[in-house]
C-alpha positions in Angstrom: -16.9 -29.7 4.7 -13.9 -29.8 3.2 -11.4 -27.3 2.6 -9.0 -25.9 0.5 -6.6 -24.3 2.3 -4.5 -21.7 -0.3 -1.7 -20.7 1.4 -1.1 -24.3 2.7 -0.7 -24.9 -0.8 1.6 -22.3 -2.0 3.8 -22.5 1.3 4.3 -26.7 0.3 5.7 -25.7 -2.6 8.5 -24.3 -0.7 9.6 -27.2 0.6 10.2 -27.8 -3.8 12.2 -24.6 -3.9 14.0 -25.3 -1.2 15.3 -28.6 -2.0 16.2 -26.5 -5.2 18.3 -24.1 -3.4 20.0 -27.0 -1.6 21.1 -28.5 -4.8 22.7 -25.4 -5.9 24.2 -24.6 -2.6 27.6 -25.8 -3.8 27.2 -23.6 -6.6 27.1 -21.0 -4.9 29.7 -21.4 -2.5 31.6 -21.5 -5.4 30.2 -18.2 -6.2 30.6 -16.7 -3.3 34.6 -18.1 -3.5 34.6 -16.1 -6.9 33.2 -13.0 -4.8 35.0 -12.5 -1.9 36.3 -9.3 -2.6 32.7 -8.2 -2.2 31.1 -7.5 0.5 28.7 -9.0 2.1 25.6 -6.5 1.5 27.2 -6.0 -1.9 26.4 -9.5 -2.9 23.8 -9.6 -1.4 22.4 -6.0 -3.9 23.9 -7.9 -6.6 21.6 -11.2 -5.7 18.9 -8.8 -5.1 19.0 -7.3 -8.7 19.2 -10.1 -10.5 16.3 -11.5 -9.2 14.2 -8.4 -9.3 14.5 -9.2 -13.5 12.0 -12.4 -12.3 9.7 -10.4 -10.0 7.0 -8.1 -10.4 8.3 -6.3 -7.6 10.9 -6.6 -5.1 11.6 -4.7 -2.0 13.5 -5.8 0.6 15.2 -4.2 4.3 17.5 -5.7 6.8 19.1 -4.4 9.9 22.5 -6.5 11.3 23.6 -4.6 14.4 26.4 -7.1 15.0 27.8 -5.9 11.3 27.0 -2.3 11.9 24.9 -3.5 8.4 21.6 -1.2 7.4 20.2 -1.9 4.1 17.9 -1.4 1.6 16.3 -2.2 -1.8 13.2 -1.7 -4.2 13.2 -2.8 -7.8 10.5 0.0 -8.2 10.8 3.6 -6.3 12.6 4.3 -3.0 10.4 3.0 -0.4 8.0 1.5 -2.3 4.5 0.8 -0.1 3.4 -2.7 -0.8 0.3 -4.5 1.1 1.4 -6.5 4.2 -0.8 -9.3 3.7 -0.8 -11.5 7.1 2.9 -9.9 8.1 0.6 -6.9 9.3 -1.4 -10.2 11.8 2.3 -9.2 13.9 0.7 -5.6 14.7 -2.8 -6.8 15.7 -1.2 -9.5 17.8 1.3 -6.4 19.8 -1.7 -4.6 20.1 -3.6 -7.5 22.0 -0.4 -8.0 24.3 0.2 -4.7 24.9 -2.9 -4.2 26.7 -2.0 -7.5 28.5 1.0 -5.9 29.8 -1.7 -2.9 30.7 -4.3 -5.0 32.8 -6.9 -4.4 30.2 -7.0 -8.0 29.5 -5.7 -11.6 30.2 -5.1 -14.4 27.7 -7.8 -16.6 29.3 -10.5 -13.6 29.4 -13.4 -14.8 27.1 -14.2 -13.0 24.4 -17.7 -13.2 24.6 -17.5 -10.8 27.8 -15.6 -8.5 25.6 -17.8 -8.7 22.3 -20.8 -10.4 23.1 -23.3 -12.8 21.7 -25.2 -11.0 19.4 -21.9 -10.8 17.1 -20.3 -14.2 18.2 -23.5 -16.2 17.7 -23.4 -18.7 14.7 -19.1 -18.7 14.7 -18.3 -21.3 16.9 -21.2 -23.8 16.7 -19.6 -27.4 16.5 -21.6 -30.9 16.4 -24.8 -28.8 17.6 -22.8 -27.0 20.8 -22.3 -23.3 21.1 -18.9 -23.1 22.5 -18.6 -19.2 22.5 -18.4 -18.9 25.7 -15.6 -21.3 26.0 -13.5 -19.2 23.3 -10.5 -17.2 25.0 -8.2 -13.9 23.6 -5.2 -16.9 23.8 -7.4 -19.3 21.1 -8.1 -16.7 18.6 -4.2 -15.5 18.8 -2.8 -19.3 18.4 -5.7 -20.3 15.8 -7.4 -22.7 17.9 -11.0 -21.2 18.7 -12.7 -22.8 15.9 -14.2 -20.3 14.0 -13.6 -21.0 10.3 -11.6 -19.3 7.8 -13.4 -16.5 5.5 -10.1 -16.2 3.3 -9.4 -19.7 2.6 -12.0 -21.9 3.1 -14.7 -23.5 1.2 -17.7 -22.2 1.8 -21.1 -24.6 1.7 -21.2 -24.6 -1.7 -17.6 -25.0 -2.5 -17.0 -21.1 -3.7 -13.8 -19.6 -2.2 -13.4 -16.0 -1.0 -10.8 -15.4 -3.4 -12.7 -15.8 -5.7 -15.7 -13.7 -5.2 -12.6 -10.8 -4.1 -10.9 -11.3 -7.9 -14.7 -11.5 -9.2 -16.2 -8.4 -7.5 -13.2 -6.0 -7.5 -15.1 -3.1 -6.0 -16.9 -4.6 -3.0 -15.7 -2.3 0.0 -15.5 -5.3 2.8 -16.2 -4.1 6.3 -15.2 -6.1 9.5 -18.7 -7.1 10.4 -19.2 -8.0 6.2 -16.2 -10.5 6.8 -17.3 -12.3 10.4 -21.0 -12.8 8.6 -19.4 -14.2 5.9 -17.8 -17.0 8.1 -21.0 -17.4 10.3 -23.5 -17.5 7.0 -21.3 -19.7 4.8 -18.9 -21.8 7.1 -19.4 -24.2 10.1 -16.8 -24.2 13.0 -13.9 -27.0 13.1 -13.6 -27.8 16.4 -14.0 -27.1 20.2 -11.4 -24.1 21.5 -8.4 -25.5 22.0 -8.9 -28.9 20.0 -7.6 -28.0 16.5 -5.4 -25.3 14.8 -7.0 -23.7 12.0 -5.4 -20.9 11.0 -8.0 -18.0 10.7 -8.2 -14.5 9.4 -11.7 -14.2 10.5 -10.2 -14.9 14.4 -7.9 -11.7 13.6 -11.0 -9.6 12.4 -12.3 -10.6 15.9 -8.7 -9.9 18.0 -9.4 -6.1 16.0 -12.8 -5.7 17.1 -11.5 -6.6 20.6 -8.7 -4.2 20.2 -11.1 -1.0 19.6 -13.6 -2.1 22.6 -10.6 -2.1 24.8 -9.0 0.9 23.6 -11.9 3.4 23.2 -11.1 4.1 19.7 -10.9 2.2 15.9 -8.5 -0.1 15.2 -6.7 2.0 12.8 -6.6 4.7 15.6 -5.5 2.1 17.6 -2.3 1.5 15.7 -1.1 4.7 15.0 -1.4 6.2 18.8 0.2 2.9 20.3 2.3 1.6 16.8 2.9 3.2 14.4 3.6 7.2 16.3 5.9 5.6 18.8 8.3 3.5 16.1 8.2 6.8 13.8 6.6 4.6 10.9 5.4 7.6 8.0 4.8 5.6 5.7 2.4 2.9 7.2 -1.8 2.8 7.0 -4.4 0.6 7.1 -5.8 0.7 3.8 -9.5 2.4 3.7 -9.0 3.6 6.8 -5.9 5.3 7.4 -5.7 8.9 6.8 -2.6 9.4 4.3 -4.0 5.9 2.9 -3.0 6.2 -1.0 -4.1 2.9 -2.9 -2.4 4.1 -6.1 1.0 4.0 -4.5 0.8 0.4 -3.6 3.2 -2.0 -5.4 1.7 -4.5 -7.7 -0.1 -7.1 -6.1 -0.8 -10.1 -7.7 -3.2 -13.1 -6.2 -4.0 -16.1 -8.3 -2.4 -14.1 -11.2 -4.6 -11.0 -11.1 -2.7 -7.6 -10.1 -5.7 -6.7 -7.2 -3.5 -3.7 -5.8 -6.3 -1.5 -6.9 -9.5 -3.3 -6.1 -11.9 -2.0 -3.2 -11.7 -5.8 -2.1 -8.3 -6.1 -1.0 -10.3 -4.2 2.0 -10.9 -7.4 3.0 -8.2 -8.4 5.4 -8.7 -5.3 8.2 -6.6 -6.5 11.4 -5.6 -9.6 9.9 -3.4 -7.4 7.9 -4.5 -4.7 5.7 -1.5 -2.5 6.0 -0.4 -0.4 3.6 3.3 -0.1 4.6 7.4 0.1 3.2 10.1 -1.9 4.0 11.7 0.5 6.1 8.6 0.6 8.7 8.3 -2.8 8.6 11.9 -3.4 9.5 11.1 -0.2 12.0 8.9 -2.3 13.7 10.9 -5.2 14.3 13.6 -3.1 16.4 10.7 -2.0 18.2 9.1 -5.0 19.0 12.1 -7.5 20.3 13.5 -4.3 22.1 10.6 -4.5 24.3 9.3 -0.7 22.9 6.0 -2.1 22.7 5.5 -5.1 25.0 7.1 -6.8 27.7 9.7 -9.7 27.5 7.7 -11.8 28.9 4.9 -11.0 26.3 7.3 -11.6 23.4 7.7 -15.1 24.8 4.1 -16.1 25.0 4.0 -15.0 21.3 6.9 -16.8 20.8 5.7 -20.4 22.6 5.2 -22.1 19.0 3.3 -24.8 20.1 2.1 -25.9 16.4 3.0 -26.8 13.6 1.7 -25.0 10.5 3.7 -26.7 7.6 7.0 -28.6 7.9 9.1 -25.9 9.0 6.7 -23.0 9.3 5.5 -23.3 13.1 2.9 -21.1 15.0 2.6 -19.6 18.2 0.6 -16.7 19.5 0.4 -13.8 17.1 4.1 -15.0 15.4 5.3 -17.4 13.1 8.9 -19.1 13.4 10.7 -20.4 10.5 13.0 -23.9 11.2 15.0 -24.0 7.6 16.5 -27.2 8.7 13.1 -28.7 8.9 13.0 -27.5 4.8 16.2 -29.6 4.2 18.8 -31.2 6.6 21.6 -29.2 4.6 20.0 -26.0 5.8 20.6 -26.8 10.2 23.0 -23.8 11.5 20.8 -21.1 9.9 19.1 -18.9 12.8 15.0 -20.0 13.4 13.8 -16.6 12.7 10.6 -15.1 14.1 8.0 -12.9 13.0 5.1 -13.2 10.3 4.5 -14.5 6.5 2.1 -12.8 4.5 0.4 -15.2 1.3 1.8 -12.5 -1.1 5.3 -13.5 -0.1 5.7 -10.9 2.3 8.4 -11.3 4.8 9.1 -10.3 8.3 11.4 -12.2 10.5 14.2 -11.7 12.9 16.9 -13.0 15.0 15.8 -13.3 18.1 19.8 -14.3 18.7 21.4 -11.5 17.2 18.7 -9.0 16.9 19.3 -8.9 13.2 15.8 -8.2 11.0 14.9 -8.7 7.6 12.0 -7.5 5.7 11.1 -8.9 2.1 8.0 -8.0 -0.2 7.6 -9.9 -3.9 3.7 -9.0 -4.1 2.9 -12.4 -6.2 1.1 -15.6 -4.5 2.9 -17.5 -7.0 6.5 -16.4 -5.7 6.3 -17.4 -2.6 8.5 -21.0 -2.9 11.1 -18.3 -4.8 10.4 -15.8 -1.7 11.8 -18.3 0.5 15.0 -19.5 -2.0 15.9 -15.5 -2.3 15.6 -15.1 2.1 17.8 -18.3 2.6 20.4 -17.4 -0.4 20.8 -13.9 1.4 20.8 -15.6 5.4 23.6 -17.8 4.1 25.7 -15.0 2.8 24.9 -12.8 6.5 25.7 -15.8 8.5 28.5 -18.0 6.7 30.4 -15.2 5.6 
């Protein structure tokens, strides 16, 4: 079957936007020559505004502890909630290895002992096998069970999710809606382990997963053991959450449509349904790579990057890591930064080297290439300066 993979798409044109922001690197050194009495978060507001004038919206947070530098922006209000998009996949994946670091669960348990075969039949049937009893908590994190992809898949008839999401605006998607959509209009891509597909409808199992081995719903889930402990106010998961306000969202634009109020954006759960701000994103990455939530030696098995997603965007267990060098040889000396990408050019990376973070939100599929030419302008100014 084939398949046409959206955010595959949208991130190559990065690789275009990049080569762009190589061109006009000279230009702005020579810009940055002409602004050195500023500092460098003042450059960087001044960078930030000016390309808010482009955007639908912009927010954007970064913490620097080696330049004593906390800052913020919104082109809208003062902590602005925007939808995470797949930035929020970061949470579900803590969640998992949080209750590694608890004994409730090992990377190799199979998740059919965990969820079994009533809900799992039909996902991972490949060349006539049913492999569901081969599928570990470890393929579903690194993308490599073989269970389809509701989100950006084809289905059998060559419709797309997206789609039917932009089409039906007020369809209220529940988990269980999402994993029968894979099993009734998808076939599986591979035996676990064999190929890396990257899959929301993996996540919406790793969140079933998390509420059988925690005793309570997912979005319970995450604010006892996530959201409480890094003192993030501001954060929900949307249609769940109490405190969940859909009309304070930032626009939210996918394939050109503003979906920030449909009842279908319900439709990414624990692959990252959050409702959240800059600030509690960028509270969450202190958290995490001070070891507040999991272990060290839990933050490298997420961080064991083992494939490659696109030329420069690789993938390990739960976390993404961005290789600018790979973008464009001019770009080698900028940090690899770790985190998550959301499709709506949602940002969340940090230093793993420095313990520096930076959060970024310009809710518009089509803004991603420029996402990634605004994060590298503003790392350049941080780290050459």
């Amino acid at each position: 079957m084939k398949k046409k993979k959206v955010y595959r798409v949208l991130l190559i044109a990065v690789l275009a936007v990049v080569a762009l922001a190589v061109v006009l690197f000279a230009m702005q050194r020579k810009k940055a020559a002409e602004n050195a009495h500023l500092t460098p978060t003042e450059r960087i507001e001044a960078l930030l505004t000016e390309h808010a004038k482009k955007t639908k919206t912009l927010q954007f947070a970064m913490n620097v502890p080696a330049s004593g530098i906390h800052y913020s922006f919104s082109s809208t209000v003062p902590n602005q909630r925007f939808h995470s998009a797949s930035a929020g996949k970061l949470m579900t994946s803590t969640l998992i290895f949080m209750a590694i670091d608890q004994g409730k669960l090992a990377l190799n348990t199979p998740i059919s002992s965990i969820l079994g075969h009533e809900l799992l039949n039909g996902l991972f049937v490949y060349q006539d096998t049913d492999y569901q009893d081969q599928v570990t908590v470890r393929h579903l994190l690194g993308h490599t069970s073989g269970v389809n992809d509701y989100y950006e898949s084809e289905t059998f008839d060559g419709s797309t999710f997206t789609t039917d999401m932009i089409n039906n605006p007020d369809t209220l998607w529940t988990p269980l809606e999402l994993i029968a959509y894979t099993r009734d209009n998808q076939n599986a891509v591979g035996k676990p382990g064999e190929k890396f597909l990257y899959s929301d409808t993996g996540y919406i199992l790793l969140g079933l997963i998390i509420e059988e081995i925690y005793g309570m719903p997912f979005h319970e889930a995450l604010q006892t053991y996530i959201f409480d402990p890094a003192d993030m106010r501001e954060t929900h998961l949307c249609f769940y959450s109490d405190g969940f306000d859909q009309e304070a969202l930032a626009p939210l634009y996918i394939n050109g449509v503003d979906v920030h109020l449909f009842r279908s954006i319900s439709a990414d759960f624990s692959g990252g349904g959050l409702s959240i701000t800059a600030e509690d994103l960028l509270k969450f990455l202190d958290a995490l790579q001070s070891e507040r939530f999991v272990s060290q030696q839990s933050l490298d098995m997420m961080a064991t990057f083992e494939h490659k997603y696109i030329k420069g965007i690789h993938y390990g267990l739960g976390m993404m890591q961005v290789r600018f060098e790979e973008f464009f040889f001019l770009l080698k000396g900028l940090p690899r930064l770790q985190g998550h990408l959301g499709v709506t050019g949602v940002h969340a990376w940090y230093d793993p080297d420095t313990q520096a973070s930076f959060v970024l939100n310009v809710g518009n599929t089509k803004d991603m290439g420029d996402s990634f030419r605004l994060l590298i302008q503003i790392i350049q100014i941080l780290y050459q300066s």
